[in-house]
Structure formats: C-alpha cells, structure tokens
N, C-alpha and C positions, 0 to 999 in steps of 0.2 A: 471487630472480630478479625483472628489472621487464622490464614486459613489454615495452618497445625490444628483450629480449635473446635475445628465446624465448616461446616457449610455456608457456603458466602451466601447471600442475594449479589444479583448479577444484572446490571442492566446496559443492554445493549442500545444503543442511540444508533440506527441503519443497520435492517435486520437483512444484511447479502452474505455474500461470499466470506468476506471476514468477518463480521461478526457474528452471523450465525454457523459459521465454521468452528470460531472460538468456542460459542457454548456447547455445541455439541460433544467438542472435544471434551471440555471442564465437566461436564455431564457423566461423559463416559470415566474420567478419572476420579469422579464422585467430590471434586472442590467446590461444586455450586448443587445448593439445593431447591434455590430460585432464582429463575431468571426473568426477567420483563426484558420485553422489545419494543423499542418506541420506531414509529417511523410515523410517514403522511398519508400512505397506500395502504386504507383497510383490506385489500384484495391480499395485500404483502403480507401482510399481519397473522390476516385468518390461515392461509398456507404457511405460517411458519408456527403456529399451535398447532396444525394437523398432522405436521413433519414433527413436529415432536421439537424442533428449534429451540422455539418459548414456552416458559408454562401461561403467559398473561400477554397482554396487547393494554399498548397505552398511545396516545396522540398526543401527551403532552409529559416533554423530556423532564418537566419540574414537576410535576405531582410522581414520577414513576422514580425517582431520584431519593425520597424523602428516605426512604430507608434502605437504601442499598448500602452494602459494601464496596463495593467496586464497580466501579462505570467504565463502558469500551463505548467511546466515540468513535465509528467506523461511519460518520458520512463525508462525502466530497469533504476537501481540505477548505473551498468554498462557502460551506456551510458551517463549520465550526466556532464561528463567534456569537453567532446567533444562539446556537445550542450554549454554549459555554456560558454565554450570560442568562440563558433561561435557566440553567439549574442553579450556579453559584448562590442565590439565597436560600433555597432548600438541601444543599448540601451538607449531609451530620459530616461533623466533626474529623470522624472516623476515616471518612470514605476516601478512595483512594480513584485518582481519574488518570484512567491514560485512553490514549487514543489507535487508530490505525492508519493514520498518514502516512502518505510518501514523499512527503518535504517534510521538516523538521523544525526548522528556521521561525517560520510562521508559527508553526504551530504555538512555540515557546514562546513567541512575543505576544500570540490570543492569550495565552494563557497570565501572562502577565498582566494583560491588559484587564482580562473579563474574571481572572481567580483570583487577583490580588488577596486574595487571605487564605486560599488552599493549595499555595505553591508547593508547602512542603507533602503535600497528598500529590502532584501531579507526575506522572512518570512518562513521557511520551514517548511512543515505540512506534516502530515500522516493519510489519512481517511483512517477508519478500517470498509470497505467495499468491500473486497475482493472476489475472486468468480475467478472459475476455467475458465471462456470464458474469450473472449478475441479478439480483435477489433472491428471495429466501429459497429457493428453488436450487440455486446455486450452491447452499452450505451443504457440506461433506463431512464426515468424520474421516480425519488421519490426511487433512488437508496439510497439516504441521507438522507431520510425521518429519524428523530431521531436518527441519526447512531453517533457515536463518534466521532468527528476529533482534531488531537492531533497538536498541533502548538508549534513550540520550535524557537521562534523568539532567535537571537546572541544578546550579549549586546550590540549591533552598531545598531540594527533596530531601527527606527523613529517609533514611538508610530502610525504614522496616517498608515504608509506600513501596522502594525501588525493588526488595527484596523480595515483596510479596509479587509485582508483576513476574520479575524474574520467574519466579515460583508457579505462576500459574502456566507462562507462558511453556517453561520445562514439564509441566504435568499434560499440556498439549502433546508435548514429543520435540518441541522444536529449540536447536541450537539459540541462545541468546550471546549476544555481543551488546559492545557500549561501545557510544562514538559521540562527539560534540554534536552537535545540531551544524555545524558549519561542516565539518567534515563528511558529515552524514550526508547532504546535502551537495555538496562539491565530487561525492564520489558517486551518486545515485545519479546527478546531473549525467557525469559521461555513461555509465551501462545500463541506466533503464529508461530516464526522462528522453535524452535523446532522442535512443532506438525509436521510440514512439513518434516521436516530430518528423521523424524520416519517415516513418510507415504512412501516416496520416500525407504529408503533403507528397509522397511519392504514386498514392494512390490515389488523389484530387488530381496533379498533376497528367493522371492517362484520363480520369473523369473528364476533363478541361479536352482534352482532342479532338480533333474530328474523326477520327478513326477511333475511337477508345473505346467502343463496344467489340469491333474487330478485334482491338487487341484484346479485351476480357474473355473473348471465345475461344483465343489460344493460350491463354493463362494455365500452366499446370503447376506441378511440382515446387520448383524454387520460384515463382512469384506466390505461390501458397505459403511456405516457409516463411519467405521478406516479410509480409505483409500480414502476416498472422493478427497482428497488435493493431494493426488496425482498425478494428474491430472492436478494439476499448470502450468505453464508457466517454462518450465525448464529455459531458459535462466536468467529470472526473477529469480528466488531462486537460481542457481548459485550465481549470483550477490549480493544478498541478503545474502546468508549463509559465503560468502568472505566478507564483508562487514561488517558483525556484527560477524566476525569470533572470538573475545576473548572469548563474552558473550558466544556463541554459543559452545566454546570448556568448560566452565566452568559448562555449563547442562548438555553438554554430558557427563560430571565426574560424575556428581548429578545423572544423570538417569543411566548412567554403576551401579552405587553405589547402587542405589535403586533394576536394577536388579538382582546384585551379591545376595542381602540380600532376594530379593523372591525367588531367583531361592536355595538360603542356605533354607528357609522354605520348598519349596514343596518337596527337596533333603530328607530333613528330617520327612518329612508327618507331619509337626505342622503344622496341625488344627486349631490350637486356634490364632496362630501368622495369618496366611494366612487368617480367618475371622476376625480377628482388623483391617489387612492391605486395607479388598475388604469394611467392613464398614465405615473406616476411609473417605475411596474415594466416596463411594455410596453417603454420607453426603456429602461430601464436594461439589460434581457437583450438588446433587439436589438444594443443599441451592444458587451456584451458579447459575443453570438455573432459576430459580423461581426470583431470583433479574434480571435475563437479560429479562427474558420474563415482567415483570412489567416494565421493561428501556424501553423495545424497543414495550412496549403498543400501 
C-alpha cells in the first residue's frame, strides 16, 4: 500500500524519541492507521500504549513485521544487524525499511549484508532531531516540525520506497534532503559526531581531577551550554563514534591541530593571533545561528 491509498501499518523497531516521535507525528497527519512498537523493556512498551505512541507492543521485531508497510528502525546504529536479519524473512514484498541513524555508511552495508533481497525497499534516512532523553517518554508531537531529514537512498532503491519515506517524512513537517551515505557521514562527522567526543571526554577529563567536584560546584552557564551533549545516550554514541570512526579520526587530527596552534599562541601571549582566532569563530557561529534561527522559523 502507498500511502495516497490508505493507512499504512507502522512498525517502529525502538520505541524513544525518534521513533515514537515519528508515529505520533504520522498519527496526527492520519498516514498510519497502525502502529506496533517493538523493543526489549516491557516497562517501555506499556508507557508508550498509554501515551498513545503505539496501538500494540511486540518483543519480537519478526512476528510484528509480517505485515507492515513500513518499518523505522530507530535502535542504537549498534544494534541494527541483528534486527535487520531478524525481520528479512518475514518481510512482505511490499514493505518498505528505512531506518533513523546518524552514520549512514554502515548502515548501507547492514543492509546489504542482512537485506540482500529488499534493497530496492530500503531507504535509509537520518532526522537531525536529536536530544539528550530518551524513551517512549521522550516522544513528542511537532518534534519534526521544520527539522532536516537527510535520506541516502542505494542505487537499488525503487523510486516509489524513496518517495514514499520522503512523503511520510514531509507529512511529519520536516524538511528532507539526499546526500551519498559518504557525504552524509564525512559532513555529520565534523557538526555533530565530533561535538559529542569533545563533550563526553571534556567532561570525564574534570571527573579524572583531584579537584573536579570543586570545580563541578562552580560550573554555571557556559559549562552548561559545552557540555549539554553530554548527557547522550552512552551506548548510542559508542556505536556512533565506531561507526563513523575514519571520519571521526580525521577531525580529531584537524581539532588536536587546531589546538596545538592555540595552545602555541596563548604559550606565547600573541594577542593579535588569539583575537583573529576568537573573531574568526564569533562570525562564523553568529552568521551561522542567524541562518538556523530563519530555517527553523
């Protein structure tokens, strides 16, 4: 079924933030008329039937698969081969699988690996709607409201699989783009994977002190801001930072790099260098927030 024709069946594989964001949205735009939520935490489960999330609860991603239409893979990037080979022989014909990772790379080659026969069904996508909470507690409506979702369909996907995510993902609210899975990946590598690596070891970093409770008692404002992301889903960015680990090792050269050359200015009290460096960046993030706060109007 595409969805001009009816109501999908909807099954969600990790019923958190994204994916139970996703149904709620398709809910509210009236494209699914069932959804199943699969996950491992019956606790998760039951709270996202009484939120209204899911209509059904299942523990197993291959019996809840037999007859959907579309499937959102939203667990850890970590866990997706396992899922990806448990549905593949219950998967009809029809059904169309994309995912919600934030590597892309892998994602394509699980897919290649464990779907060999429903490439042309797979569309993998990355909404870049992130946020530190996390299960079914966590899903929102109008989480997608304008938000970016990046779709890296294979050269195998059927134009109507790609055009159908496109479509639900539009009926969410939120902007879609296409990008290679390499591209995808090499560009997420420097403005989100990163950010995260820095937050996580900048913040083990004062854990590690002798003094790092003193300093957590004077912690305000901009060590709240830095360090926001830290507070991620460790297992998630594990998986995440193994996953897009080339790109990932090629920034951390670029930012070691960048900080040898500040840490050579402030060594040597140039002034003039260290204000080009802090103006350089001042400019570059306002000019950037000011076009992100007009996007996401």
């Amino acid at each position: 079924m595409q969805a001009g024709e009816g109501k999908l069946t909807l099954v969600v594989i990790g019923v958190g933030l994204i994916g139970g964001s996703f149904a709620l949205a398709l809910k509210r735009a009236g494209k699914v008329g069932r959804v199943i939520g699969v996950g491992r935490s019956a606790a998760n489960l039951e709270r996202a039937i009484e939120l209204g999330v899911i209509d059904e609860a299942s523990h197993s991603a291959a019996d809840a698969v037999r007859h959907a239409d579309i499937v959102l893979v939203a667990t850890p990037v970590g866990q997706m081969a396992r899922v990806f080979a448990d549905i593949a022989p219950q998967l009809p014909a029809h059904c169309v699988v994309t995912d919600g990772g934030s590597t892309k790379s892998d994602v394509v080659a699980l897919m290649r690996t464990q779907l060999p026969q429903q490439l042309a069904q797979c569309v993998p996508a990355h909404p870049i709607a992130g946020s530190d909470l996390s299960g079914a507690v966590a899903a929102q409506y109008g989480l997608y409201d304008n938000r970016r979702i990046v779709v890296t369909p294979l050269p195998e996907t059927a134009q109507a699989a790609a055009a159908l995510v496109r479509e639900l993902w539009q009926a969410c609210g939120a902007r879609v783009y296409e990008m290679s899975a390499a591209e995808h990946d090499a560009v997420f590598a420097t403005v989100s994977h990163l950010p995260h690596l820095l937050a996580f070891a900048y913040v083990d970093m004062i854990v590690g002190k002798a003094d790092g409770e003193r300093c957590f008692d004077f912690a305000a404002t901009g060590f709240r801001d830095f360090t926001r992301i830290a507070g991620s889903h460790p297992e998630m960015w594990r998986d995440i930072a193994l996953a897009n680990r080339d790109a990932l090792l090629a920034e951390l050269d670029g930012y070691r790099a960048a900080l040898d050359s500040l840490r050579d200015e402030l060594a040597s009290g140039d002034a003039a260098a260290l204000t080009a460096r802090f103006e350089r960046a001042r400019e570059a993030r306002h000019g950037w927030h000011q076009k992100f706060l007009r996007g996401n109007a």
